[in-house]
C-alpha positions as semicolon CSV with decimal commas, in nm:
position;residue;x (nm);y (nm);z (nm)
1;X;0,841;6,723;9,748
2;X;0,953;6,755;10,079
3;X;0,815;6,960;10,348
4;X;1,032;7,268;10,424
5;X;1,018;7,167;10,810
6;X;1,139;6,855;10,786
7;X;1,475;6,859;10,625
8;X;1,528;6,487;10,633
9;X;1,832;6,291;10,494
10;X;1,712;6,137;10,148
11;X;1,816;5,800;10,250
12;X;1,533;5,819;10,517
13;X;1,155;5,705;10,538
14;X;1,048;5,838;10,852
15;X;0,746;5,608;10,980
16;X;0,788;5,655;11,340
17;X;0,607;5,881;11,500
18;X;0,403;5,689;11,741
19;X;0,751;5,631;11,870
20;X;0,990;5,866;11,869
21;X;0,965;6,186;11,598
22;X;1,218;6,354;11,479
23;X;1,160;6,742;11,525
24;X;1,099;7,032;11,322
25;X;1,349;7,301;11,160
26;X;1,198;7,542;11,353
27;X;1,230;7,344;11,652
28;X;1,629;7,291;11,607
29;X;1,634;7,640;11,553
30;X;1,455;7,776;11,851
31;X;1,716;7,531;12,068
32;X;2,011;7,661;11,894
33;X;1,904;7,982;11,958
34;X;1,794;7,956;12,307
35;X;2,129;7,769;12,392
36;X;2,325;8,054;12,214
37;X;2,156;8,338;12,454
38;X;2,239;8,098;12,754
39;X;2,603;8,074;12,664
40;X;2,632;8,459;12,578
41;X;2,359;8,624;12,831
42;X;2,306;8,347;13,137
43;X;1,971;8,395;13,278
44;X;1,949;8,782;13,209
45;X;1,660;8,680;12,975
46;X;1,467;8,467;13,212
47;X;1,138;8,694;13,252
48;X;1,100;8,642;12,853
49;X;1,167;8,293;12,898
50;X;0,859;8,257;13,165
51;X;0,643;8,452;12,855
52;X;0,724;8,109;12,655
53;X;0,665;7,938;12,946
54;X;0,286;8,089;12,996
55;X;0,286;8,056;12,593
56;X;0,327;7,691;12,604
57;X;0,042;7,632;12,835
58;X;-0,165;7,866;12,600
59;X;-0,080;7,647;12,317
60;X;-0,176;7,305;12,522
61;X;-0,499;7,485;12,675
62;X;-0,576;7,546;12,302
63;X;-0,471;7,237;12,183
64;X;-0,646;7,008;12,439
65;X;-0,963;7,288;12,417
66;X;-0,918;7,318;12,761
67;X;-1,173;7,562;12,976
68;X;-0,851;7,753;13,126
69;X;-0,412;7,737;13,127
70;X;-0,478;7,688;13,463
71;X;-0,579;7,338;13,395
72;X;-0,242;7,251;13,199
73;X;0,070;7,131;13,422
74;X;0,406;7,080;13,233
75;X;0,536;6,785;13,359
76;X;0,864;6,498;13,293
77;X;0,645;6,252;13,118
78;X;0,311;6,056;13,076
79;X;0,477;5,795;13,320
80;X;0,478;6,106;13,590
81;X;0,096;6,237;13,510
82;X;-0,046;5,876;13,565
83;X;0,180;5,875;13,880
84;X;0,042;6,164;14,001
85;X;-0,313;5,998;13,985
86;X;-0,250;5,633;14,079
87;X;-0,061;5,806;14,376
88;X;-0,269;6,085;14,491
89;X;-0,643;5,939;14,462
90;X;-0,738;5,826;14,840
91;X;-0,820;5,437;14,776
92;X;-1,016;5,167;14,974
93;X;-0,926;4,812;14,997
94;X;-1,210;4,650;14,733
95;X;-1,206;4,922;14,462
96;X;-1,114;4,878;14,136
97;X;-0,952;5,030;13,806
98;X;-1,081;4,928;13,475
99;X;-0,826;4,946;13,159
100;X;-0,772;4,704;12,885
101;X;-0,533;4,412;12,769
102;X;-0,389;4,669;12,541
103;X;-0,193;4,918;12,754
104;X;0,116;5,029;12,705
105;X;0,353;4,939;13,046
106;X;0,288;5,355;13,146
107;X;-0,090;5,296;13,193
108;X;-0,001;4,983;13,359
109;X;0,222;4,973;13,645
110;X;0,095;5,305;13,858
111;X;-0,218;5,124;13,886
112;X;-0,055;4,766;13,949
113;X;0,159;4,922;14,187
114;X;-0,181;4,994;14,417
115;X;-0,229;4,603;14,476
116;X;-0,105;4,604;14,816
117;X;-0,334;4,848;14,893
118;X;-0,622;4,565;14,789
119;X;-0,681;4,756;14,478
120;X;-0,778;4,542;14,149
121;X;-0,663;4,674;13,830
122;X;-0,909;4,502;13,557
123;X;-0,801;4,470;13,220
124;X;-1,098;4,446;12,939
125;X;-1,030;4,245;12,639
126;X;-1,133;4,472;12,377
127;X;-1,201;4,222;12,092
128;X;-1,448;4,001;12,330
129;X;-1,743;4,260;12,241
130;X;-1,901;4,430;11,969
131;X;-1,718;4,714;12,040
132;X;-1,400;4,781;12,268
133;X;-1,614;5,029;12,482
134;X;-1,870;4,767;12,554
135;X;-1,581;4,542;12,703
136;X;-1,470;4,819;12,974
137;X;-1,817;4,916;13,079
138;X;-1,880;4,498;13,113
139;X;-1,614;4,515;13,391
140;X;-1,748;4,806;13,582
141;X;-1,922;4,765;13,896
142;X;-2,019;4,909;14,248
143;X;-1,656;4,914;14,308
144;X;-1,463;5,115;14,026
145;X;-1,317;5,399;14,138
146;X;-1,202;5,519;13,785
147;X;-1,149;5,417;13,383
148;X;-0,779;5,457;13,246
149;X;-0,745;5,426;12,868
150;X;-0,548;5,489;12,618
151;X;-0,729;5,726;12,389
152;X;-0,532;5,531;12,041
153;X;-0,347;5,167;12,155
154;X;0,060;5,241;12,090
155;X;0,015;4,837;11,949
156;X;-0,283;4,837;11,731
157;X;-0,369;5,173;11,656
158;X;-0,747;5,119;11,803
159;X;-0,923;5,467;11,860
160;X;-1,155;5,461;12,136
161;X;-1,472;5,622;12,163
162;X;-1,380;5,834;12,441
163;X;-1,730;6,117;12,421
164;X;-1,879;5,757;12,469
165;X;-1,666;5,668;12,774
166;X;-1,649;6,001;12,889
167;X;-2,040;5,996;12,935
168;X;-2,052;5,687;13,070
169;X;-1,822;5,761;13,352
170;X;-1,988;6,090;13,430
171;X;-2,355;5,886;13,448
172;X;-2,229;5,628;13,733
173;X;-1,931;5,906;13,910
174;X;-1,600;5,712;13,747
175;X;-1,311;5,937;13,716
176;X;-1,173;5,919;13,354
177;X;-0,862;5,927;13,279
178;X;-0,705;5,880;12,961
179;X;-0,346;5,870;12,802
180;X;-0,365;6,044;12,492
181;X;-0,010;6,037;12,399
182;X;-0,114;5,799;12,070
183;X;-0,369;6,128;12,007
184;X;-0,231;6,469;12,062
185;X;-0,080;6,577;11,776
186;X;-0,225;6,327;11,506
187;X;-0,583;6,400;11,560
188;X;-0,825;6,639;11,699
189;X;-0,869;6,591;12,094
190;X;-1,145;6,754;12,297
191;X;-1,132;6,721;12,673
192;X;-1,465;6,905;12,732
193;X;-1,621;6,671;12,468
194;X;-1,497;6,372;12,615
195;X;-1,545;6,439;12,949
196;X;-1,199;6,362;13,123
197;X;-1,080;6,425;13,482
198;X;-0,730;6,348;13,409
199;X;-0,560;6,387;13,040
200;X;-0,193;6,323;12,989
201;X;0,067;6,289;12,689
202;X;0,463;6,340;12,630
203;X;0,571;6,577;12,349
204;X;0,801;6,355;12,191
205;X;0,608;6,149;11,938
206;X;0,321;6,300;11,724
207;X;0,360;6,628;11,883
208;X;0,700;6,651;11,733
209;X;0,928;6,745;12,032
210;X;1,163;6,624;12,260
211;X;1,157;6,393;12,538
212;X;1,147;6,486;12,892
213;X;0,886;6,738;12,839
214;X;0,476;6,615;12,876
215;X;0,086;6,777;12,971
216;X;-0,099;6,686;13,283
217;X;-0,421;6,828;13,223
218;X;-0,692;6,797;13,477
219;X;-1,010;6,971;13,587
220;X;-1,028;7,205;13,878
221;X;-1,288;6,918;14,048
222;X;-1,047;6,658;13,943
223;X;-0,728;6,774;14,073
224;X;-0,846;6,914;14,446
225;X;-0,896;6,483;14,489
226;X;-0,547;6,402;14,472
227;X;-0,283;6,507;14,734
228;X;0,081;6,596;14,644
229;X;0,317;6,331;14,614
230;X;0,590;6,575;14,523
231;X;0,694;6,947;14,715
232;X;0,905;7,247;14,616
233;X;0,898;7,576;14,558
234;X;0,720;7,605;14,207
235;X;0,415;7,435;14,333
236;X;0,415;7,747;14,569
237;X;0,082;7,980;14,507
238;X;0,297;8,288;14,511
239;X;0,590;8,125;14,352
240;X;0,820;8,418;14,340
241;X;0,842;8,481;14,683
242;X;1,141;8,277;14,785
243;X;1,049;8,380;15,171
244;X;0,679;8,300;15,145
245;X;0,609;8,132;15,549
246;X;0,355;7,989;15,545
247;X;0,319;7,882;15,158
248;X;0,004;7,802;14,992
249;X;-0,073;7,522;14,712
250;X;-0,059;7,703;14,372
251;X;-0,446;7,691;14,278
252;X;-0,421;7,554;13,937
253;X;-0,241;7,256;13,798
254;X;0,070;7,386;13,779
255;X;0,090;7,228;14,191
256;X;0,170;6,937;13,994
257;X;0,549;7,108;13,923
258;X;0,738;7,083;14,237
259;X;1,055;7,210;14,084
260;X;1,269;7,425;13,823
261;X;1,123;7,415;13,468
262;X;1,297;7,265;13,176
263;X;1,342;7,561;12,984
264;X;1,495;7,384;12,682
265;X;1,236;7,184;12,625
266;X;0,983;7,416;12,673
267;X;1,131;7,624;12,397
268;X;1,159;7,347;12,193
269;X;0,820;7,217;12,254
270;X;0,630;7,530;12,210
271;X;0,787;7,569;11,821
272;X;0,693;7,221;11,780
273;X;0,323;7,325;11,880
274;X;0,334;7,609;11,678
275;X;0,346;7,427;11,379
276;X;0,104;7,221;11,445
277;X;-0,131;7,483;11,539
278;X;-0,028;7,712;11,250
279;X;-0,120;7,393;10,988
280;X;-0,422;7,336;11,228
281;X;-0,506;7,015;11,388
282;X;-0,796;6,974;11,148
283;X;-0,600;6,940;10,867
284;X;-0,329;6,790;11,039
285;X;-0,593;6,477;11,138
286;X;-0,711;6,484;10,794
287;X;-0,363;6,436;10,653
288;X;-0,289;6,197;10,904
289;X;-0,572;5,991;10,822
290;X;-0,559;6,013;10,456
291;X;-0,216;5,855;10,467
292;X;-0,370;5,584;10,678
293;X;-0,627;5,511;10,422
294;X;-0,362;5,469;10,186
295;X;-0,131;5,265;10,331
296;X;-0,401;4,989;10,471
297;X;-0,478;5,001;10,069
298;X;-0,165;4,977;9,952
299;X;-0,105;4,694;10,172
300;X;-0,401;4,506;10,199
301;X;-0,370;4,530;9,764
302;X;-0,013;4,355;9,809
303;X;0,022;3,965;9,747
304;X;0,341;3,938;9,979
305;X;0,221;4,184;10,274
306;X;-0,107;4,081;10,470
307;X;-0,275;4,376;10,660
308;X;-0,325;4,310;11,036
309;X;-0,473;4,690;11,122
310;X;-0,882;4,699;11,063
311;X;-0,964;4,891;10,773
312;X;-1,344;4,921;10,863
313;X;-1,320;5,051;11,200
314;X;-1,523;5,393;11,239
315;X;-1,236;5,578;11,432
316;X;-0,888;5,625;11,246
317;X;-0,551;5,693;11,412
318;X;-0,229;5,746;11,245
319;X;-0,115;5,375;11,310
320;X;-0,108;5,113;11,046
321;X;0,023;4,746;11,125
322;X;0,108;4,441;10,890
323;X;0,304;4,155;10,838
324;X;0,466;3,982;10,543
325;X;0,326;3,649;10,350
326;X;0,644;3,470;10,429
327;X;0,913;3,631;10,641
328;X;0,880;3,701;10,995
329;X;0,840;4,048;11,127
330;X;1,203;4,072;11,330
331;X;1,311;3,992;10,943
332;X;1,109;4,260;10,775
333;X;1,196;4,494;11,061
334;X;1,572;4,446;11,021
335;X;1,508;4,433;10,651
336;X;1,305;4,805;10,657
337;X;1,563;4,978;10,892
338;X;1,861;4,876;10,729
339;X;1,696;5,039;10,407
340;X;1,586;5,340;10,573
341;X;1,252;5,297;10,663
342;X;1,266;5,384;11,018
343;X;0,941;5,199;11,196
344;X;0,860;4,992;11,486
345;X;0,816;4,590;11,537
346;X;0,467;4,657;11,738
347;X;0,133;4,456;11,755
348;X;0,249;4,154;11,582
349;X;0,385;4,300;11,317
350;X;0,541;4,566;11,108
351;X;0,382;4,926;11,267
352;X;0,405;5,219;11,039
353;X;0,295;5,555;11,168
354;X;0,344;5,842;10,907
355;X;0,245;6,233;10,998
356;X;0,086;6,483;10,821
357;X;0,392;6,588;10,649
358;X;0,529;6,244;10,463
359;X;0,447;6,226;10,117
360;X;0,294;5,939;9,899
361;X;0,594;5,874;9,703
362;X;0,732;5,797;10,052
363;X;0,467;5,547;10,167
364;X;0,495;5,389;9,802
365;X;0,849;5,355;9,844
366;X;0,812;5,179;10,213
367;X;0,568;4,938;10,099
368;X;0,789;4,830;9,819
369;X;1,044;4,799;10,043
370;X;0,877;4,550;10,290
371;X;0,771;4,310;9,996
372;X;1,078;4,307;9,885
373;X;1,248;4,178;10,200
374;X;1,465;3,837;10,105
């Protein structure tokens, strides 16, 4: 039976969400209705759009367990966040970055883009060691100025140990910094626990909202080492007083936000929390994770489809990844979308990513689907 709150054609399987998700009713209906006052009212409503504005941070600060809203900036994208870092730390010629083989192209390039500066961006194999934390703490020396990871690889669907990296960090005076946009949403994330300076993830995949609209999280410590890259008057301290000579930074992360909010997406991305928050993020993981289970048996119990995700690693994540016995994966892929399983073509293979919603007739239904591919 389908869940009330996603209204789905029935010719759809929706395995996506580590890419794009599709969003909630109640998400379609707060846009509707927010685009209706706008065409009727304007802006006469705006102070009660800043109270979903302030919600929205309460729902990240919640979300992330953050120690205060004042930690949470709303910003474009993950892209921007890690910007904001690469950018704003104050780097020496000789220090490094350690990362892995694994990122996707947003955890990549701010810190590639530093080169000219004569700073090395090292990328850890993750499968050389016994485990894939082992393999970034191997390339840390003298010189490493900070640790960027993704907290679940977009590819693979690895989870890292990040209370493990977190600590290790902390022990030798790393930054941490950590992409969780693979996480939030799909499993339980703790930025006390883990320890991270810097935390950042768009709301568009398993946090069921649209694009354009991401969290910058970082910790008052953390943020007071990076100067602005970006000015304007929301950044302002007291950032109501168009006439305010001389300004002040804003004191929390919301410096981060040099410009006019995206309303629209704000709404849209604070009913998309609110579901998440109302199911609760425990059970949320444990649905997520349950349908994981299932689908690397399902799979690996197939003669034609040969499992390529690791069914014995410790930490889950909502990402499963396989191939077929005889066809290749662009076939399978073309194969799967043109039957309605919407996925990706990811990590060498076929990458399903179901939430906590989908239902095991569904996941039944997609695996039959990709062994029967001609």
């Amino acid at each position: 039976m389908k869940h009330p709150e996603f209204p789905l054609t029935d010719d759809l399987i929706y395995l996506n969400h580590a890419a794009v998700a599709p969003w909630p009713k109640r998400t379609s209906d707060a846009v509707i209705a927010f685009a209706a006052q706008n065409s009727r009212f304007g802006s006469h409503f705006y102070l009660d759009w800043l109270k979903k504005e302030t919600e929205l941070r309460r729902q990240f600060q919640t979300l992330l367990n953050a120690a205060s809203a004042d930690d949470i900036a709303l910003v474009k994208n993950t892209s921007e966040a890690l910007s904001f870092v690469a950018s704003g730390l104050p780097w020496q010629a000789g220090d490094n970055i350690v990362s892995s083989n694994q990122e996707f192209p947003s955890n990549r390039l701010p810190w590639q883009s530093l080169a000219d500066q004569g700073v090395e961006f090292r990328e850890a194999d993750l499968s050389s060691t016994d485990t894939p934390e082992d393999a970034l703490f191997a390339l840390v020396d003298g010189q490493t100025r900070l640790l960027t990871i993704s907290s679940i690889q977009f590819a693979s669907g690895l989870r890292m140990d990040l209370p493990r990296i977190g600590e290790f960090c902390k022990q030798r005076g790393i930054l941490f910094c950590v992409d969780a946009i693979q996480s939030l949403g799909a499993v339980q994330f703790d930025v006390q626990a883990c320890r991270a300076d810097f935390v950042m993830a768009d709301g568009h995949k398993w946090l069921l909202g649209p694009e354009g609209l991401g969290v910058f999280y970082s910790t008052a410590e953390a943020r007071e080492r990076l100067k602005l890259t970006q000015y304007g008057w929301h950044m302002m301290k007291d950032i109501h007083n168009y006439e305010n000579v001389p300004w002040e930074i804003h004191p929390g992360a919301r410096r981060f936000e040099c410009g006019s909010p995206n309303m629209l997406g704000i709404h849209a991305l604070s009913a998309s929390l609110s579901l998440l928050l109302e199911t609760g993020m425990a059970t949320v993981e444990a649905c997520v994770i349950e349908r994981n289970d299932y689908l690397k048996a399902a799979i690996a119990a197939h003669p034609q489809l040969i499992l390529l995700s690791d069914r014995q690693s410790p930490l889950k994540s909502g990402i499963v990844v396989f191939k077929h016995q005889r066809h290749d994966s662009q076939a399978l892929y073309r194969h799967l979308q043109q039957n309605g399983v919407v996925c990706a073509l990811r990590g060498g293979g076929i990458r399903f990513s179901p939430h906590f919603y989908n239902t095991f007739t569904e996941l039944d239904q997609a695996v039959e689907w990709a062994a029967a591919v001609r």
